[in-house]
N, C-alpha and C positions, 0 to 999 in steps of 0.2 A: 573801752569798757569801764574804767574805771572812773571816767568822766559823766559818763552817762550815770554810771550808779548815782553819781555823787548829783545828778542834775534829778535826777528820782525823788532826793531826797527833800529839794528847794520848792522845785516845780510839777504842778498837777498832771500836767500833759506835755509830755516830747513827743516830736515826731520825729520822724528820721526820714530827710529827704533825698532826695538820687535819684537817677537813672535806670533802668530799668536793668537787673543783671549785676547793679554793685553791691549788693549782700546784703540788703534792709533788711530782709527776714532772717536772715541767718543771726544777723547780728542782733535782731530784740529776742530773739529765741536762748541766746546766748546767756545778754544780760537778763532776761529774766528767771534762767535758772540759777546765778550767780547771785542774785539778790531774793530770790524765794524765800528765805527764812525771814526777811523783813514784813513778809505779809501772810502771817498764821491762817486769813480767811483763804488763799488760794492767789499762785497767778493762771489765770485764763487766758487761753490763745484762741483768738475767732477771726476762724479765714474769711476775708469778704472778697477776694480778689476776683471770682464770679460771682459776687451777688450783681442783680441790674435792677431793682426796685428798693425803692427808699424804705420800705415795710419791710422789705427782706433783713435789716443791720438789726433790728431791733429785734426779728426773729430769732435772729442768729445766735445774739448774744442771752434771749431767753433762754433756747434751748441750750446752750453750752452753759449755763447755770442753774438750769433743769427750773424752769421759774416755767409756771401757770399764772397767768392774771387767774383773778376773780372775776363776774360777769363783769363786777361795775368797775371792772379796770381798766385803764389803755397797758399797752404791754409796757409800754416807755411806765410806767406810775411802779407796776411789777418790781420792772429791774431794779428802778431807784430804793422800793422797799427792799427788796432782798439782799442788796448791797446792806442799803443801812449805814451805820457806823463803823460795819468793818473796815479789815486790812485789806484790800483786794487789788492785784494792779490786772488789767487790761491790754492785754494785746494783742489790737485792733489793727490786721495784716491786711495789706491792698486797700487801702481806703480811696484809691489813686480815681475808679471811673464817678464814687458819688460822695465825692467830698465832702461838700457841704450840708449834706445830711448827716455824714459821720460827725461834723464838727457839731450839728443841733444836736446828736445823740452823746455826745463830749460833753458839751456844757450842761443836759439835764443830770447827769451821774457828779460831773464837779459843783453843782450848785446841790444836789442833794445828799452827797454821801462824802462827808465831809474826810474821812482817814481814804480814798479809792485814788488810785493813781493810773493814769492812761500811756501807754505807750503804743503810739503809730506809727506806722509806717505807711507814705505815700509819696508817687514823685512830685508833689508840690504841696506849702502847708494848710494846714487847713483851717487856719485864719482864723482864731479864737483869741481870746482877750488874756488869756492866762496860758498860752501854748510856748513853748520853747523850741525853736526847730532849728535838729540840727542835721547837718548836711554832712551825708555819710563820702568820705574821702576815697578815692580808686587808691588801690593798692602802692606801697612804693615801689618805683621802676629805676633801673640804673639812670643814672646822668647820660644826657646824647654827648658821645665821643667818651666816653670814660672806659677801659677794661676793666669789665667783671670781673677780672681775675686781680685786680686791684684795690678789691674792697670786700668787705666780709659780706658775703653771698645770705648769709643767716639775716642779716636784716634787709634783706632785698625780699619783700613777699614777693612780690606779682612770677620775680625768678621760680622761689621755692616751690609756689603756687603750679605754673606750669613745670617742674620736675616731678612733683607726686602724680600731677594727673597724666604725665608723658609716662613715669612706669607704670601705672593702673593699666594703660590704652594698652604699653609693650612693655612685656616683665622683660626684666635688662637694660631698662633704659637709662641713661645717666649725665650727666653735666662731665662734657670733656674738653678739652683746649680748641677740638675743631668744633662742636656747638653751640659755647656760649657765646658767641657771639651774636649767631642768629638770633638766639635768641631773645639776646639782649634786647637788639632790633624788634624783633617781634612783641615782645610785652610792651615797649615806650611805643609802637605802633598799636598795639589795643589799650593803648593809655592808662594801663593795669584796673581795668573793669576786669572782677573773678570771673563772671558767665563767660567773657570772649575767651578768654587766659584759658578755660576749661576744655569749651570746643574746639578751638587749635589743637590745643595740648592732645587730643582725642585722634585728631587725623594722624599721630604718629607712627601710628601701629601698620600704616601703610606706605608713608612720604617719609624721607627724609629731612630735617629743617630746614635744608635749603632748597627744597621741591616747595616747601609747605610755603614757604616766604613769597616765592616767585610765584606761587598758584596765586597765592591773596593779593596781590597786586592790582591784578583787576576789578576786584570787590570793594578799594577800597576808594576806586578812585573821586570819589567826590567827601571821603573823610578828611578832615584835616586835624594831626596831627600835635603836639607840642605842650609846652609849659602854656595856662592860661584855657586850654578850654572851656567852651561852655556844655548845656548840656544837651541841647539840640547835634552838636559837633560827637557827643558820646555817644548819644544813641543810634549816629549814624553809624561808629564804631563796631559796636553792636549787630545793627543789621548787617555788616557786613562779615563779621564771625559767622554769624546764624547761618548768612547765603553760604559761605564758602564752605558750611558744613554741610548743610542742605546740597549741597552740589556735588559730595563725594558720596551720597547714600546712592542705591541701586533703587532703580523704578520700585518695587514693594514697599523697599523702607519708607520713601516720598509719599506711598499711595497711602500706606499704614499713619504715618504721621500727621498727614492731612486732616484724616478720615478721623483720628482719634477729638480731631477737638470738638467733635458733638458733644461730647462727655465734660457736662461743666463743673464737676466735681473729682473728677477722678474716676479711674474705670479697674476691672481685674483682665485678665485674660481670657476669661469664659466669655465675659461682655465685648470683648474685643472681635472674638472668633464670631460670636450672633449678632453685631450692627457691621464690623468692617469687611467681613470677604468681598469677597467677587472680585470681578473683572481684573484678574491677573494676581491679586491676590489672596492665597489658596489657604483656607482652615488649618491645613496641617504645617503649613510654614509661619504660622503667625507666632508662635513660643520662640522660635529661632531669629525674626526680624525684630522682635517686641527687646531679648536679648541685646541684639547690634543696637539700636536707638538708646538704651540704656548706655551700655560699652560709651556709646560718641557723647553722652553725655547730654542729649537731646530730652531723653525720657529720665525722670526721676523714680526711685522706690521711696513709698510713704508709709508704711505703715499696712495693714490689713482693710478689708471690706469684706463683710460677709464670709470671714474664715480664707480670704484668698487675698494673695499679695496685692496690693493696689500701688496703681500708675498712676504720671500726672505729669503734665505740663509746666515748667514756669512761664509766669506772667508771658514775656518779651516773644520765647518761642513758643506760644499759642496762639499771640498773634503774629508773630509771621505766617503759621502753619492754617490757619484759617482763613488767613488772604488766599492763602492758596488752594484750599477748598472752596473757596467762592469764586474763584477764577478756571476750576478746573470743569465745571458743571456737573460735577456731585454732591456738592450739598444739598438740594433737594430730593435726591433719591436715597442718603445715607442721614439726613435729619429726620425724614420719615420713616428709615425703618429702626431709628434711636426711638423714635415717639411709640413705635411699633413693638419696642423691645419694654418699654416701662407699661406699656397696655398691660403686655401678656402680663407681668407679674402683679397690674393691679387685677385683671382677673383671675387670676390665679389667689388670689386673697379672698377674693368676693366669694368664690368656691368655697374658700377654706373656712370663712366667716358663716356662711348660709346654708352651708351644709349638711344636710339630714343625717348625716353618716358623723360618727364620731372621730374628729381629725384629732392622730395623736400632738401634746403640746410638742415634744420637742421642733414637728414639722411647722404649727405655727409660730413658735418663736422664731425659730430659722427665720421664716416668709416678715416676721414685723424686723427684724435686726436688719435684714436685706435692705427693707424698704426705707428705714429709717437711714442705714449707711447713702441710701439714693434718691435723698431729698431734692438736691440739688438736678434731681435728673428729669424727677416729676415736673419742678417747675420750669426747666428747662423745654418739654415735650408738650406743657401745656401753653408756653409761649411760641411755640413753634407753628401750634395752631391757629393761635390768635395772629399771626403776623400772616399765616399764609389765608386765613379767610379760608377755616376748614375746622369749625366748631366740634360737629358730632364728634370724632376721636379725643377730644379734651376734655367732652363730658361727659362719655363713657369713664373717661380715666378719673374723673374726680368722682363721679358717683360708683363707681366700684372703689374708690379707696375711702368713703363717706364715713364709717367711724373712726377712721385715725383722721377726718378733714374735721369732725366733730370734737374729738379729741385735743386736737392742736391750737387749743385756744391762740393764742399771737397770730395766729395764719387766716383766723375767724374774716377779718375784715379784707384782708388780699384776697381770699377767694370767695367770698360773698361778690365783691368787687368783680373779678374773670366769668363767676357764670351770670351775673346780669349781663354783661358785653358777649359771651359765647349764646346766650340764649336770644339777644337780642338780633346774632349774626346767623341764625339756625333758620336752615331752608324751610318752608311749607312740609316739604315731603319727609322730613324728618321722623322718625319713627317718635309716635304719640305717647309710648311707655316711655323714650327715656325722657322727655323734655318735660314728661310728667313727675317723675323719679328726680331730676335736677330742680325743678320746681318748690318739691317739698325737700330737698336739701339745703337749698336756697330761703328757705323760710325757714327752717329751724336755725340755719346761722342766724337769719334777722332775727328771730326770738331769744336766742343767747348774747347778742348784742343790744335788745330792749327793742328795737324795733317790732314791737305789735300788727300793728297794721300793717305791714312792708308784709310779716309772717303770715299773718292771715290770708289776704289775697293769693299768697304764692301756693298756701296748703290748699284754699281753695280751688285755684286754676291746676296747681297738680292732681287734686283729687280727681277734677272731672276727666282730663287725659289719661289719667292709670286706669279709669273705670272704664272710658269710653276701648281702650286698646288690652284691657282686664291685662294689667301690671299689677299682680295680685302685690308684690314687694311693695311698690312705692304705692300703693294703697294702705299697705297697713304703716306709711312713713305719715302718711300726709294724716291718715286719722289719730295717729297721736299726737301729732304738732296740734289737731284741730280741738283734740280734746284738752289739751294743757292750755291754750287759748282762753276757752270757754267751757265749762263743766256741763253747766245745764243744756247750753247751745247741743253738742253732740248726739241728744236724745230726738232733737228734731228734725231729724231725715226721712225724708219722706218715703226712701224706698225701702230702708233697711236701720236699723240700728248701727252705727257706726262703729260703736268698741266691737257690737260682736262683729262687724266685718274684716276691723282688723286682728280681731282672736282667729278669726277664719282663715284669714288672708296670710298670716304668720305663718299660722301650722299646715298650712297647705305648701309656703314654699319650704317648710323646713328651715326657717332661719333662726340658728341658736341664739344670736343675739334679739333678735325682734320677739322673739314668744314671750320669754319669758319679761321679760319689760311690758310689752302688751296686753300680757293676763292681767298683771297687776293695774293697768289703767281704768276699766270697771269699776273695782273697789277704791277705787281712788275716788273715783267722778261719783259713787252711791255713797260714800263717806262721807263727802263734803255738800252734797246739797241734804242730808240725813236720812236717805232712805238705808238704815241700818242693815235692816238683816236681809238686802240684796248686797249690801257692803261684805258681810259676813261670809256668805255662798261663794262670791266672787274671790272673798281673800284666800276661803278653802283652795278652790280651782288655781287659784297662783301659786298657793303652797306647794302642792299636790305633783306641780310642773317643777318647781323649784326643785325641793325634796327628792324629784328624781334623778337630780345630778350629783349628788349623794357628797360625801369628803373631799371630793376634788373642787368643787363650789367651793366648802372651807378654805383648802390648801390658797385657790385661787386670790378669793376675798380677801388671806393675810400678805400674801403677798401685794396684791394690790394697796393693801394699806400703809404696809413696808416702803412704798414707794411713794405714798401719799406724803407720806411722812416730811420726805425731802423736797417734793416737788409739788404737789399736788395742792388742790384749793379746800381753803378750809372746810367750805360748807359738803363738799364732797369726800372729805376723811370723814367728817360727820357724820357722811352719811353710811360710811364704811364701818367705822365702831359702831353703829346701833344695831347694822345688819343681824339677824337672828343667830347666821353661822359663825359669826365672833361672840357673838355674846352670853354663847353658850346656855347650861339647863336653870330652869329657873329653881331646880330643888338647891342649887350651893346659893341659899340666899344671900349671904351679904356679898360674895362676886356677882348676881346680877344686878342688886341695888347699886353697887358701885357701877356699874355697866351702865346701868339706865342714867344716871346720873355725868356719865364720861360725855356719853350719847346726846343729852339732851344741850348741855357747857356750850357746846360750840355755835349750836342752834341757835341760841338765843342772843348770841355774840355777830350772828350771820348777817352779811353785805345786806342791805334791802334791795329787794327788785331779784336777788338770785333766783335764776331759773328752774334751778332743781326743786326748788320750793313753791313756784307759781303755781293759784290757784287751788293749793293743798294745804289751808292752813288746819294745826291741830293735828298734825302727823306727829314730834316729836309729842307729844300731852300724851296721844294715845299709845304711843311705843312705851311709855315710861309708865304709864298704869297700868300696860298688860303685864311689865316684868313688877312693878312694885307689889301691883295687887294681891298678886300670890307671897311673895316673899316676906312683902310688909304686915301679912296677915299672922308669921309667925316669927316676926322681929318688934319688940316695943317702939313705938310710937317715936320717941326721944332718940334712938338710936338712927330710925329709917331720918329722921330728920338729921343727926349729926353727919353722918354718912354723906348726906345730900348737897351739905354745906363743905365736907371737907374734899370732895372730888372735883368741886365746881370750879374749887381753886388749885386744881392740878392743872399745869403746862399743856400747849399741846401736846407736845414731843412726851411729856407722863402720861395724858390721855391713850396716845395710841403707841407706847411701850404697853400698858398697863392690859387695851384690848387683845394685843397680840399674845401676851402672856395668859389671857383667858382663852384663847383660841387657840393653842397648844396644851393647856391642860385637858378642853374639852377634847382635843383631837385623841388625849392618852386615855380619856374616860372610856373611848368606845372602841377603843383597839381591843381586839380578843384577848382573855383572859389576864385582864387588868383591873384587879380591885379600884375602889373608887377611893379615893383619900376620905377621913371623915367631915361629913358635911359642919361649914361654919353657923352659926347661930350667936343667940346675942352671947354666950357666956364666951366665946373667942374661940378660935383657932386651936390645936393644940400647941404647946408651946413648943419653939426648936431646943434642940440642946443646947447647952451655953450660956451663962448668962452674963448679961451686958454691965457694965463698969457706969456710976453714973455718967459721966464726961461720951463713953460710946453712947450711953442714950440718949443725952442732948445732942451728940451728933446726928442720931438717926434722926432725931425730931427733926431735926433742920434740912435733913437729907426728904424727909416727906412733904417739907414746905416748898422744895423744890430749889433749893440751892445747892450750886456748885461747889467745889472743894475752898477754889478760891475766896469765894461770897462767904461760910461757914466761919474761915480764917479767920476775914476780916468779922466775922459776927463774934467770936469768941476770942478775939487778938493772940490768937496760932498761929503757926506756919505752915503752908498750904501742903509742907510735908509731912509735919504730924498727923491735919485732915488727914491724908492719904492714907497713913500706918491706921488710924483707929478707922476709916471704912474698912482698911482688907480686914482688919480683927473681928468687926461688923459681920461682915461675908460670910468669912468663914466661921464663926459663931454661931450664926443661924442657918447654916448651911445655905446658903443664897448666891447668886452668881449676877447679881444686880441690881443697882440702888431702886429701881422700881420695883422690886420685890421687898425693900427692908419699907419705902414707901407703903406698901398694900399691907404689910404685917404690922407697920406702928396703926395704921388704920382700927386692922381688925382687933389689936389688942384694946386698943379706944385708949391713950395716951393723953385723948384732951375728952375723954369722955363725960357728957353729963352726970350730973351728981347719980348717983346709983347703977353705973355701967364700971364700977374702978375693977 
């Protein structure tokens, strides 16, 4: 460990190579929480040990750094920004099935993010120009012919190794004159690999050492032994652990173990009892077999899923255990009903999403944490289909899970990619709504990817299927891709007006997401070709719908923003602070001037080509003179301008501190019997109690220019602990409980105010 740290410190990338079973993982898990304080941005741990597509690594490592591209980004461009110049190390587990992807995804992070350190693990290296590989060592094993009892046993792991795991398996177990010897034997016989050393040590609880010796004999016969091996020679080692343990479990356990390795990410016990029963293995004895596989040291504990204990496989024994599911002739019958088990909970979403009926959140959160903990299981279910040449259940499944596929920017181009190939493999007699409904799924990924034309056609060809088979849902899908398309285009349908069919088609299936996004597409499409006051009418009716989801919208909105915050894309926090429910009333004029102004910053800072903005130009103009116009009317002129200039240049992260703190005022505004604070105007704020020392109020200036304690330091050559003494003095002086609050107060006092606002 302490080698490695020190190779941390030289080198960009180590990998750690071995065999499968000799503690890779253990060991970067190890030294990365041993060296954590060397990388203040975080170490991240991202299992790839079941990913199978080269889009998947890049996935991975988004999500586990909660990173959104932008439309115009590839995900790899993402990670590299988000890195940045921090401190971050990497660790990049099982890289072993797609190496050399991982290695292109190595050197785009070491070529861009110059302080980022990589540590992998894989049984061979992954051949980079700046890589370090080092080759993780089996345990030490006594000398052949030496007594154990001749030598301090404390630095014998592979010994010590198998005495912890022999009394885990039998409490009372211990090292005595008549075992170590077996022992001995036994560990220089699994060449001190930890995994082998474990599952031996496991059968105790039933054999005696010299049963257990004599049993493996014939497991081991084509291993070979000694000082000098290589690693083809280990992993036969290995297998031969794995059989010998494999060979003392009871038919269920076998059946149970097999069965599990559907589950490419890990499973709970609930999951276990609804893909694995049958045929000899019974619902109510799975907690008791699930137990014993744990006990022998087969089955691992990980951590939680979904509020329930979760299971897992390592690497070596998943694939034994799937060999054997492939050889036993149920993996087609327990792969389809894995595929069977991730359906139901995608529709069981689509319910929950589309539903006329008000579903409480706690139930939808539950249903997105589920699904998110069983990503791995999606993509799993929907390869399963692709391989067996059995489309419909995989597009059923992506189009009931269509706004978290929407959602999941990084995954945009992978399953854009699956349902061209699922639609293209889709029988004739396939039902005309959903191939319609994937259609215009299919074209809104092309449209969030820039693909126009690809999007067009596909809204097209899904429009006329959802109508021809009246899929009122993916009718009103495919008419807002057509109207974000083309504006004018939309009013040229010959049978019907298309916004109103899909206002029609929304509210008829009751889909909470679709109406209310749908109302508002009219006045979008009357706004921007200028027919105003059908623009008008239509934004009433969107209000109208809005409006009746009452504070919980708010609550929602800030949450969502909270989260934008850390992961989300810019031009969509954007669009989260302008929303009306954060931005609260337009009578506290100078918080909406500042609001419109937070609102507008980012907008105009926005990727070109973003989707959210296609075909709607003159949306922030007109959000900003609906709040200025009233506001600005009874604020001087000089002031709506300084205001305007000094928000612009507030941070994101001040931007959307600054909205969340007006969307929790507003929230206290309309709670029952809560006076209103008194309204700001140009003469200020009332002032807080306390007053500030000059030295705190160059700090607070500097604190609303957006600088850190440290930066402030260095502006006024202090030490970043006096900064810290004169903010709390700050805080608490103005009663305040955050530098974006003493931010919004130097504002409103007007600190750099034009001549006649002091």
């Amino acid at each position: 460990m302490d080698e490695l740290a020190q190779l941390l410190t030289v080198s960009r990338v180590v990998t750690l190579c071995g065999v499968g079973g000799i503690g890779k993982t253990r060991l970067a898990l190890r030294v990365g929480a041993e060296i954590a304080e060397r990388f203040p941005a975080g170490v991240w741990l991202v299992e790839l040990a079941a990913v199978e597509q080269p889009q998947e690594i890049v996935a991975r490592i988004a999500a586990m750094l909660q990173v959104t591209p932008e439309s115009s980004q590839t995900p790899e461009d993402a990670v590299v920004e988000e890195i940045g110049d921090r401190r971050v190390l990497l660790i990049l587990d099982g890289c072993d099935s797609l190496a050399d992807d991982c290695a292109r995804m190595c050197a785009r992070v070491v070529a861009g993010c110059p302080e980022a350190r990589v540590l992998a693990t894989s049984r061979r290296p992954l051949r980079l120009a700046r890589e370090t590989v080092w080759r993780v060592p089996p345990l030490s094993v006594p000398a052949n012919g030496e007594h154990p009892w001749m030598r301090d046993l404390a630095a014998c792991e592979a010994v010590r190794l198998f005495r912890d795991r022999a009394a885990e398996a039998s409490p009372g177990f211990a090292l005595t004159s008549q075992n170590i010897a077996g022992i001995a034997s036994l560990v220089r016989r699994l060449d001190g690999i930890p995994l082998a050393i474990e599952l031996v040590a496991a059968t105790t609880w039933r054999l005696a050492i010299d049963e257990v010796a004599a049993g493996m004999s014939g497991h081991f016969h084509e291993s070979a032994t000694g000082e000098g091996q290589g690693a083809t020679s280990r992993e036969r080692v290995l297998t031969a652990a794995i059989d010998w343990s494999h060979h003392l479990l009871s038919e269920p356990e076998r059946a149970l173990l097999r069965r599990v390795t559907v589950f490419r990410g890990g499973w709970t016990l609930r999951m276990a009892e609804q893909v694995c029963a049958g045929s000899g293995l019974w619902t109510e004895d799975m907690p008791a077999h699930t137990r014993g596989l744990v006990a022998k040291s087969l089955v691992v504990l990980d951590g939680e899923m979904a509020g329930e204990t979760r299971y897992r496989l390592l690497r070596p024994i998943r694939d034994y255990a799937a060999e054997r599911l492939g050889v036993s002739g149920e993996e087609e019958r327990f792969r389809g009903r894995h595929r069977d088990y991730v359906h139901q909970l995608a529709e069981e979403f689509d319910t929950v999403t589309r539903a006329g009926r008000h579903t409480p959140w706690p139930e939808t959160q539950r249903l997105l944490r589920q699904l998110e903990d069983l990503k791995p299981e999606v993509v799993g279910a929907i390869r399963w289909s692709i391989d067996t040449d059995d489309p419909e259940p995989a597009l059923r499944l992506i189009v009931n899970l269509r706004w978290l596929v929407i959602g999941a920017t990084p995954c945009h181009s992978q399953v854009g990619a699956w349902l061209e190939r699922l639609l293209a493999a889709a029988p004739p007699h396939m039902s005309a709504a959903l191939r319609g409904r994937a259609l215009a799924l299919s074209g809104t990924l092309a449209l969030m990817r820039g693909r126009r034309d690809e999007a067009g056609e596909h809204a097209e060809a899904g429009l006329a299927l959802v109508r021809a088979a009246r899929g009122l849902q993916g009718d009103a899908l495919a008419l807002i891709l057509l109207a974000l398309l083309d504006p004018e285009r939309s009013r040229q349908d010959t049978h019907d007006d298309l916004l109103d069919r899909a206002v029609n088609a929304a509210r008829t299936v009751g889909d909470r997401f679709v109406t209310p996004e749908v109302s508002g597409i009219p006045a979008l499409v009357a706004e921007t070709v200028g027919r105003l006051r059908e623009a008008r009418r239509a934004y009433e009716t969107a209000l109208s719908i809005c409006t009746s989801l009452g504070t919980e919208a708010r609550r929602r909105l800030g949450e969502a923003l909270a989260l934008g915050r850390e992961a989300g894309p810019k031009t969509e926090t954007a669009h989260r602070i302008e929303s009306p429910p954060v931005a609260g009333r337009d009578e506290d004029d100078l918080r909406a001037l500042r609001q419109a102004g937070v609102a507008e910053a980012p907008r105009e800072r926005r990727h070109e080509g973003d989707i959210t903005l296609a075909g709607l130009p003159g949306e922030a103009w007109l959000l900003g003179q609906a709040i200025i116009g009233p506001a600005g009317g009874r604020v001087d002129d000089p002031l709506v301008t300084y205001l305007s200039a000094q928000v612009r240049r507030m941070t994101a992260d001040q931007a959307v501190a600054y909205a969340l703190e007006v969307a929790a005022q507003a929230d206290r505004d309309l709670e029952p019997g809560t006076s209103r604070r008194p309204h700001a105007t140009h003469e200020g704020t009332p002032t807080p109690a306390g007053t500030l020392t000059a030295r705190e109020r160059e700090i607070a200036l500097l604190i609303a220019q957006g600088l850190s304690n440290r930066a402030i330091a260095a502006e006024l050559v202090i030490s970043a602990a006096t900064v810290a003494r004169h903010v709390a003095n700050i805080l608490a002086k103005l009663g305040f409980s955050s530098r974006t609050q003493v931010a919004a107060w130097i504002v409103e006092r007007g600190a750099h105010r034009p001549s006649g606002h002091s």
